[in-house]
C-alpha angles and dihedrals in degrees: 000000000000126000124212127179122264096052093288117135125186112214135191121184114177131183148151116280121184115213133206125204114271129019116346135178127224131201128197123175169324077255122180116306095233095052115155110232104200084059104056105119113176130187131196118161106222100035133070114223107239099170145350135195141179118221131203093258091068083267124151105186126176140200114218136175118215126183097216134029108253135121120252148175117282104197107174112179113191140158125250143172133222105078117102122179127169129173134251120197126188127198125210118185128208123242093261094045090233092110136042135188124224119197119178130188131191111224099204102203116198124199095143086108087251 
């Protein structure tokens, strides 16, 4: 997962699918609750995406077609909000005044539900 500013977060789930051959449905979730649809992007080698919903449960589901039975790998990237993060430093200064000592710490805040 990556954090941006501006409440914008970038996540990637992956996981092994099995295909039959034909049309098959496939179900992730629950995902973040502030998912934002128009950026769902997933990949599977060996199937062609012909839909995808969201249903009211945080679910994303898919209906693929795939030529041949075999497992595979589902990646689906999208973009969410509900993370927040921002940075603290702290400065220490040596006796003489000559070194310093920066220290620096991310605070992750979650409010996506997960």
């Amino acid at each position: 997962m990556t954090i941006f500013p501006n409440n914008l977060n970038l996540v990637e789930k992956v996981r092994r699918i099995k295909l039959k051959v034909g049309i098959n449905e496939i179900t992730l979730g629950p995902v973040e609750k502030g998912v934002i649809l128009d950026s769902v992007y997933p990949q599977a080698e060996g199937c062609e995406f012909l839909e995808q919903e969201y249903s009211s449960n945080s679910l994303l589901s898919w209906k693929v077609r795939s030529e041949k039975e075999e497992e595979t790998t589902l990646r689906v990237v999208y973009l969410t909000t509900g993370l927040t993060w921002k940075v603290s430093y702290q400065v220490a200064v040596g006796k003489e005044d000559r070194f310093m000592n920066l220290s620096a710490w991310a605070t992750v805040e979650n409010k996506s539900g997960m």
